[in-house]
VEXDREN-2710 file (C-alpha; in Angstrom, 1 decimal):
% VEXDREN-2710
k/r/px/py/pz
1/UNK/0.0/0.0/0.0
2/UNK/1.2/3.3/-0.6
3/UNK/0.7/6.3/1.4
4/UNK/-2.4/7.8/-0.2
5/UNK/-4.0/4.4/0.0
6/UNK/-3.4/3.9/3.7
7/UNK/-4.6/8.0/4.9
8/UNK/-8.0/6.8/3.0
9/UNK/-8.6/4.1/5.1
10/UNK/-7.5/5.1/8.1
11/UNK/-11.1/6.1/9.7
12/UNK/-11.7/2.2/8.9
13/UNK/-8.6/0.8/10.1
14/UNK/-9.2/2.6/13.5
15/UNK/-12.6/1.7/13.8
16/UNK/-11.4/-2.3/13.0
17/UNK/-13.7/-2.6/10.4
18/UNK/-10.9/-4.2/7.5
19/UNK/-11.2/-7.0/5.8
20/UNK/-7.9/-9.4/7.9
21/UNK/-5.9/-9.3/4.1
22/UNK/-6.4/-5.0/3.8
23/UNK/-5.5/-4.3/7.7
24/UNK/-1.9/-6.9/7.5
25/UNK/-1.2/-4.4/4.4
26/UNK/-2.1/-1.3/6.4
27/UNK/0.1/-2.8/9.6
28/UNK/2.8/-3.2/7.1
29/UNK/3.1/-0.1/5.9
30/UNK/2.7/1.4/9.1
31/UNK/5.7/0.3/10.3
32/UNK/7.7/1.0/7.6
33/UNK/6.0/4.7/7.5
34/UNK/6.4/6.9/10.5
35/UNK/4.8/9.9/8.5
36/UNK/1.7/7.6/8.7
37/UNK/2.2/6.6/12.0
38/UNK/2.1/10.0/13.1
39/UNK/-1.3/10.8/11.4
40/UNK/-3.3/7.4/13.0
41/UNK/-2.2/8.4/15.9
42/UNK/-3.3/11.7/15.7
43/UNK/-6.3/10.8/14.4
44/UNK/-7.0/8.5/17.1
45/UNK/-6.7/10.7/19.5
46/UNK/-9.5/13.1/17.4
47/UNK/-11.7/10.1/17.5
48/UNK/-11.4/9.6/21.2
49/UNK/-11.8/13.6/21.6
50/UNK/-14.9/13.1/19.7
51/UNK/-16.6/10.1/21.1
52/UNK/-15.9/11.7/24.7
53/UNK/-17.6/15.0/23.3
54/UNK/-21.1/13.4/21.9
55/UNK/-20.9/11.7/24.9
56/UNK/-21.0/14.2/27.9
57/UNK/-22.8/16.9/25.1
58/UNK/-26.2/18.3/27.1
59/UNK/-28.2/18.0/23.8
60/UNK/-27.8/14.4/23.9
61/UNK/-29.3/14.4/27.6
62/UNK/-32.8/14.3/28.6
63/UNK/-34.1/17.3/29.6
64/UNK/-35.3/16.6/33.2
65/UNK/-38.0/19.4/33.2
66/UNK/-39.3/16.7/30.0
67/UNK/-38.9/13.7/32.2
68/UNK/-40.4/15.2/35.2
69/UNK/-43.7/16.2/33.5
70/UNK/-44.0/13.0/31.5
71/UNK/-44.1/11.0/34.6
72/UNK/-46.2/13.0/35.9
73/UNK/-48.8/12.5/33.1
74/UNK/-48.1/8.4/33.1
75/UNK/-48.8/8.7/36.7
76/UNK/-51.7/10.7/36.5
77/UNK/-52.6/8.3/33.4
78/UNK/-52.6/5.3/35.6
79/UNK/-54.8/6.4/38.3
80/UNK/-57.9/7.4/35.6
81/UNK/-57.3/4.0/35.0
82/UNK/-59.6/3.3/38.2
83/UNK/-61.8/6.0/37.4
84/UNK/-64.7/6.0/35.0
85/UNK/-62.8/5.4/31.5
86/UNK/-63.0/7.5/28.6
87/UNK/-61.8/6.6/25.1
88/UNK/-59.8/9.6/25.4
89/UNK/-58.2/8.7/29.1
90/UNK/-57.9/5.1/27.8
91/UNK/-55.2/5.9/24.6
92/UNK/-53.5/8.3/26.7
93/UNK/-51.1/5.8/28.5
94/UNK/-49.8/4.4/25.4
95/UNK/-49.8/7.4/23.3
96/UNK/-47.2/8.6/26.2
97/UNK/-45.3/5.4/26.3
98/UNK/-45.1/6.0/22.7
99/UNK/-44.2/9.1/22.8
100/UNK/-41.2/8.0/25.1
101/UNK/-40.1/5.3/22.9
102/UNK/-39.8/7.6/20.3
103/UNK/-37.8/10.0/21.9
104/UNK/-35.2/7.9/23.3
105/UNK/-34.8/6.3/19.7
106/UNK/-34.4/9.5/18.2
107/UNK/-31.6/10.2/21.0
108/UNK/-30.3/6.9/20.3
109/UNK/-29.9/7.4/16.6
110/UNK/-28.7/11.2/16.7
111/UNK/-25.9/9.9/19.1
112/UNK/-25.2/6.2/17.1
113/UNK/-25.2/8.6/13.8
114/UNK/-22.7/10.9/15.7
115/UNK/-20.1/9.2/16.7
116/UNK/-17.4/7.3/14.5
117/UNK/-16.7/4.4/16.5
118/UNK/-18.7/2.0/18.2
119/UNK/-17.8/0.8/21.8
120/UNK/-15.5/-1.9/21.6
121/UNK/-16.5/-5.4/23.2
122/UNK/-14.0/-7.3/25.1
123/UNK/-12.6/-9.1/21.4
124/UNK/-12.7/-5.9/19.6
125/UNK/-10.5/-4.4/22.5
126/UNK/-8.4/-7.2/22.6
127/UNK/-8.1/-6.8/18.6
128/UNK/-7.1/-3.2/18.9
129/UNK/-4.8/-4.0/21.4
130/UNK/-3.0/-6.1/19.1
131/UNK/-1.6/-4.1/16.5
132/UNK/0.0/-1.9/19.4
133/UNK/1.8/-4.7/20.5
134/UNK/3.2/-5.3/17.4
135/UNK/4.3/-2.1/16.7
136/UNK/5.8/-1.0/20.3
137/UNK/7.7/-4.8/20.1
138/UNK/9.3/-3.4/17.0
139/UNK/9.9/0.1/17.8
140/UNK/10.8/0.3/21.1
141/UNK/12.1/-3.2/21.9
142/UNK/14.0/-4.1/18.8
143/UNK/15.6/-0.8/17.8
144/UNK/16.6/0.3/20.9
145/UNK/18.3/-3.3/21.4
146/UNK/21.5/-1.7/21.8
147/UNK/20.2/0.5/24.0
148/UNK/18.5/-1.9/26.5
149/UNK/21.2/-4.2/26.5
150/UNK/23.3/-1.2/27.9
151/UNK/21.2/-0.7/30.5
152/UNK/20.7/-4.4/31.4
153/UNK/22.9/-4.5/33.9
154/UNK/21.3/-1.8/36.0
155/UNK/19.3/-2.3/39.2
156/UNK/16.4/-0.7/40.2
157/UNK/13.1/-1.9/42.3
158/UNK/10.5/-2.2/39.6
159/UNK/13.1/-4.6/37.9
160/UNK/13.8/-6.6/40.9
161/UNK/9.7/-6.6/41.5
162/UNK/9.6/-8.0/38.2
163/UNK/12.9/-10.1/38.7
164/UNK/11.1/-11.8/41.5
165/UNK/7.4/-12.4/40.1
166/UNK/8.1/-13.5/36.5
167/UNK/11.5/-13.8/35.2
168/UNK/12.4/-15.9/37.8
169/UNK/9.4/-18.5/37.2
170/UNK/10.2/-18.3/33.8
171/UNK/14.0/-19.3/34.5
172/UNK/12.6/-22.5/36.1
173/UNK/9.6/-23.3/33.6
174/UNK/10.0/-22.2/30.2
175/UNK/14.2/-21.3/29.8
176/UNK/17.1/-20.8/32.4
177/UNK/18.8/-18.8/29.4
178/UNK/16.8/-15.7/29.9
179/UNK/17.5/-12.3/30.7
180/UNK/15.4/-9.3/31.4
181/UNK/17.1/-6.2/30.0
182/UNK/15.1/-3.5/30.9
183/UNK/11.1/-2.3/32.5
184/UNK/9.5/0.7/31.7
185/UNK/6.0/2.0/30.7
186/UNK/4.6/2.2/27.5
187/UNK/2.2/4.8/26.9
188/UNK/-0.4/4.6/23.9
189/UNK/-2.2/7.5/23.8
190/UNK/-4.8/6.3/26.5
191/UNK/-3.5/2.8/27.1
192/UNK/-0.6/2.4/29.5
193/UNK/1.2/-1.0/30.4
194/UNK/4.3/-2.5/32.0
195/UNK/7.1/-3.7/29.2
196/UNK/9.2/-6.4/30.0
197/UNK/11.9/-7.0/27.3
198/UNK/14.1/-10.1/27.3
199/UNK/16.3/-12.2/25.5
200/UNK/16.6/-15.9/25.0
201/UNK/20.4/-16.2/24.1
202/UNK/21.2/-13.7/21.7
203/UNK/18.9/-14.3/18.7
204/UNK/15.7/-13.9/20.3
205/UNK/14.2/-10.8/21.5
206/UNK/11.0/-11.1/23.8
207/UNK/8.4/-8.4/24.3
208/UNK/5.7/-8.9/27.9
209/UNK/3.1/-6.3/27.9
210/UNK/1.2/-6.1/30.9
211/UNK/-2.2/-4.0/30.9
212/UNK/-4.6/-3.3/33.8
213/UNK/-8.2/-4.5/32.7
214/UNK/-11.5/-4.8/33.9
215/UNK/-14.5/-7.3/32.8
216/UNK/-13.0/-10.6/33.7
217/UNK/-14.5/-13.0/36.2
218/UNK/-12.7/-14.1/38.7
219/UNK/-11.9/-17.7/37.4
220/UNK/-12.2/-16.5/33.8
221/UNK/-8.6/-17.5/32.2
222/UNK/-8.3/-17.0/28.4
223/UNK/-5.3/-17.8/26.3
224/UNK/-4.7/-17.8/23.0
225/UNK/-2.0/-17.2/20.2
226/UNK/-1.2/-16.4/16.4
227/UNK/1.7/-15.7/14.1
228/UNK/1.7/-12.6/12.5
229/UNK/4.1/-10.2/11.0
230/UNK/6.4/-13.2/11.0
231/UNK/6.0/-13.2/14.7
232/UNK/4.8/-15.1/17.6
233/UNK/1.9/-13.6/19.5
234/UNK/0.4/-14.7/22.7
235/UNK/-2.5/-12.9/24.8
236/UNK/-3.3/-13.7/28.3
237/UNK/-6.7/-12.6/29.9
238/UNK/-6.4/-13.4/33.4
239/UNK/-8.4/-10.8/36.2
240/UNK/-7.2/-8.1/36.5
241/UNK/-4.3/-8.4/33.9
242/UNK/-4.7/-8.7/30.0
243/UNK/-0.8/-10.0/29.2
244/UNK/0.8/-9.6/25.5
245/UNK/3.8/-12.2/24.4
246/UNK/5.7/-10.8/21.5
247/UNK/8.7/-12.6/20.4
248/UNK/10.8/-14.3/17.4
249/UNK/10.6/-17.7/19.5
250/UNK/9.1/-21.1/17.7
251/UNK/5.5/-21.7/17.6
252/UNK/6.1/-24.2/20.0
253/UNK/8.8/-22.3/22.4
254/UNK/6.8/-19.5/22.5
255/UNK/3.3/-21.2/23.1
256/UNK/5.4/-23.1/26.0
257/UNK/6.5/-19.3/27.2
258/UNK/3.1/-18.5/27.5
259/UNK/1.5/-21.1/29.8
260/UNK/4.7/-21.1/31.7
261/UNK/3.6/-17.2/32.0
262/UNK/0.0/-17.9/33.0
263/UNK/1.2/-20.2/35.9
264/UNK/3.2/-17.5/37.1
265/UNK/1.0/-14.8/37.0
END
């Protein structure tokens, strides 16, 4: 895709609403694009601005001096129900019902027709996680290698937290060749989480993305895994933590990384 081709879609890419083959060329080109980068991002951020707007705008409120008088006409509507009945008394009640439906479809629809995005369910957020994953893995964990690998032999306390919780679970389960280079927090616009890069010898770079969720039930545990972008991708829903694996491992090593994760968490 080139760069004109991307900008058009963009409102659709950010709304998820791509067909799987269009939004693998749009990822594609994202990371190979920064100018492109830097317009999504900014125009997810004008999305979020808007959605927030409609949202908390008064004319999309009902207009309590409305709501107080209608129930006080279905009130008074139900209690000529016990009096002597009327054909007029007896269409009132539903012509006010009716009157209420309509209204509050007519709010629905101004607001629905408003906004550019719908809300995301729990898949759709898990979805848009995804591509951010990708692209942070790349960006922040595999340029700045060099980088990280300087600073690996730094201590600090949120490293040693870290240290203590997962790496060293991971030393015993999954590989005792492993070695955590650097924490920090990535910041998406709106999304924050803890990123844990690693490395399994020196070939493979690993990527753990740990974001604060809600929704889950207690004993609700979800775990599943893909290969994309020529890279191995594992997502852990586990109360109150929604956990990314991005890595260069094997299907198999890095699907053996992950429940080794999920016992540790």
């Amino acid at each position: 895709m080139q760069c004109k081709e991307v900008l058009e879609i963009c409102d659709v890419y950010l709304s998820d609403e791509l067909l799987a083959e269009a939004n693998m060329q749009a990822l594609q080109h994202l990371k190979e694009c920064p100018m492109c980068r830097v317009e999504f991002e900014s125009r997810r951020l004008l999305q979020q601005k808007l959605k927030k707007a409609v949202k908390e705008a008064p004319e999309f409120q009902i207009d309590s001096a409305f709501a107080l008088r209608l129930a006080a006409n279905l009130r008074e509507a139900a209690l000529c129900e016990s009096r002597p009945k009327t054909f007029g008394l007896k269409l009132l009640v539903p012509i006010m019902a009716s009157l209420l439906i309509g209204f509050s479809i007519f709010l629905a629809f101004k607001y629905v027709n408003t906004k550019h995005t719908p809300i995301a369910s729990q898949n759709n957020a898990l979805s848009q996680l995804l591509p951010i994953v990708i692209h942070e893995h790349l960006d922040c964990a595999i340029e700045k290698l060099q980088m990280w690998e300087q600073l690996s032999r730094q201590d600090y306390a949120e490293k040693d937290i870290f240290m203590a919780k997962i790496v060293t679970p991971l030393k015993k389960n999954f590989s005792n060749d492993l070695n955590l280079l650097h924490v920090h927090e990535c910041d998406y616009g709106e999304k924050k989480c803890k990123h844990l890069i690693m490395q399994k010898g020196n070939d493979c770079v690993i990527s753990i993305f740990i974001y604060e969720t809600e929704g889950l039930t207690n004993n609700e545990v979800v775990l599943t895994h893909k290969e994309q972008d020529n890279l191995q991708v594992a997502s852990i829903q586990k109360k109150p933590q929604t956990v990314f694996v991005v890595s260069n491992l094997t299907t198999s090593e890095s699907l053996s990384l992950a429940q080794a994760l999920l016992e540790a968490l």
